[in-house]
Structure formats: structure tokens, C-alpha cells
C-alpha positions in Angstrom: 69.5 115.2 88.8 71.5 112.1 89.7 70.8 108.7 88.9 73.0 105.5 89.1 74.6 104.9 85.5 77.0 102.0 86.6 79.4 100.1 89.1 83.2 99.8 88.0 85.5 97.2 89.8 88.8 96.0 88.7 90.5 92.9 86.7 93.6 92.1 85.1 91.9 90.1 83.2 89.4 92.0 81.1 88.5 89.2 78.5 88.1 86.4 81.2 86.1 88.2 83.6 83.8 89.8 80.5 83.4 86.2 79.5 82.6 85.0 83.2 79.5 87.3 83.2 78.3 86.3 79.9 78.4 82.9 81.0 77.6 83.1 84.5 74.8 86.1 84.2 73.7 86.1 80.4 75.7 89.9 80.3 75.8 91.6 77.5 78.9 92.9 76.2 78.3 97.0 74.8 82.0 97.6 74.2 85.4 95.9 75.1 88.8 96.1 74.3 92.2 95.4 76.4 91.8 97.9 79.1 88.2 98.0 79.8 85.0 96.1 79.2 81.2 97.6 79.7 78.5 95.4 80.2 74.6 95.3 80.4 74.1 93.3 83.6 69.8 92.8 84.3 68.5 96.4 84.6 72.3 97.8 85.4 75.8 98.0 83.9 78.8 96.7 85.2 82.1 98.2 83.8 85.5 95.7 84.1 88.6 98.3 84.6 92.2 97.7 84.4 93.6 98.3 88.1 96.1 100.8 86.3 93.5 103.1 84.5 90.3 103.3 87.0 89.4 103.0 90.6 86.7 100.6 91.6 84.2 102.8 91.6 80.0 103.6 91.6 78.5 106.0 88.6 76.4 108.8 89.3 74.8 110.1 84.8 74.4 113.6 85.5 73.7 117.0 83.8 76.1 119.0 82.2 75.0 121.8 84.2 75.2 119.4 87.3 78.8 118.5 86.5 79.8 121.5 86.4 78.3 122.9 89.5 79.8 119.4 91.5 83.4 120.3 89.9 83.5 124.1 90.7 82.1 122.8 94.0 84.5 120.2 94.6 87.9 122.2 93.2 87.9 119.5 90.0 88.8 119.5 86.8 86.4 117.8 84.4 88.2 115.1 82.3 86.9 114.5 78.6 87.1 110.8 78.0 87.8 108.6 75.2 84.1 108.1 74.3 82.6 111.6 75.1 81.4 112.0 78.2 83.0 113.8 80.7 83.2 113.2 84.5 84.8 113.7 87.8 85.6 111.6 90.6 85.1 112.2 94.5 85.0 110.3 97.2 82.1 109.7 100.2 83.1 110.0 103.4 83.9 106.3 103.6 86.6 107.2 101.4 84.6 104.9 98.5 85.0 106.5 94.9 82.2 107.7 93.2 82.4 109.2 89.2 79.9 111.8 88.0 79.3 111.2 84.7 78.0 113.4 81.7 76.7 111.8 78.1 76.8 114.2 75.6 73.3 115.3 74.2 74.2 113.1 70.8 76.0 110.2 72.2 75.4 107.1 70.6 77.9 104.9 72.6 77.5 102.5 75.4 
């Protein structure tokens, strides 16, 4: 099962740009620091990434068992990240960069 967790685009600027959709929006900020920035944006989220760390990029929240299946598929390795979940990249045949991402059954994070 797949469903659209977030959108990722980059900024060098994490703080400014958080602050622009705060402003701008009415965003709510559910975690920032220096590199990135995740934000409740109306019904979605928006994630700010540093152009060093993170493609721009669209989310996919999936299963465990999903993940797994899409990495064994795909030849990927999954990464654990700094919060918990767990994901892989891929690309459509556009070439645009798409994450599936995996929240573990207790995650009490963003």
C-alpha cells in the first residue's frame, strides 16, 4: 500500500525558507534544525533539504514488507535514517526522484 507522505525540495537556506511558509502559508514547523526542516503544510507536508544531503524529491509511506519487496526489486539497499524510518530512492521514468518511506510501528516523530 502506497500513499503520498511528503514533497522534499531544496534550500540553502533552511531557517529562511521554514520561516517563509509560516508566514506566507500558516505552516507548521514538526522538526528543524540546520540541514533540514519538516513542515505541516494544509493536509500535506513539505520537507526543506539542504542541496548537499537530499534530492528534491516526492514521498511514497509504505509497509515494511512493501519496502522491502521495492528494494529487492529495485537492487537497493535500505538506508536507516536519523529518525527511524527507513527508505529508498528511485527514480520514474522522467528521471524525477521518488523516496519510499517506512515509519517504524512505534514512531513518535514527525
Amino acid at each position: 500500500m502506497f500513499s503520498l507522505d511528503h514533497v522534499a525540495i531544496q534550500t540553502p537556506d533552511i531557517a529562511g525558507t521554514a520561516e517563509f511558509y509560516v508566514k506566507e502559508f500558516g505552516a507548521e514547523i514538526l522538526y528543524q534544525d540546520t540541514s533540514w526542516a519538516f513542515l505541516r503544510l494544509g493536509q500535506g507536508k513539505l520537507a526543506l533539504v539542504s542541496p548537499q544531503q537530499h534530492p528534491p524529491h516526492v514521498a511514497m509511506r509504505v509497509s515494511a514488507d512493501d519496502l522491502q519487496r521495492a528494494a529487492e526489486k529495485h537492487g537497493q539497499s535500505i538506508a536507516e535514517h536519523r529518525d527511524g524510518t527507513r527508505g529508498i530512492y528511485l527514480h520514474d521514468p522522467a528521471g524525477n526522484t521518488l523516496e519510499l518511506i517506512c515509519y517504524p510501528p512505534d514512531y513518535k516523530g514527525v
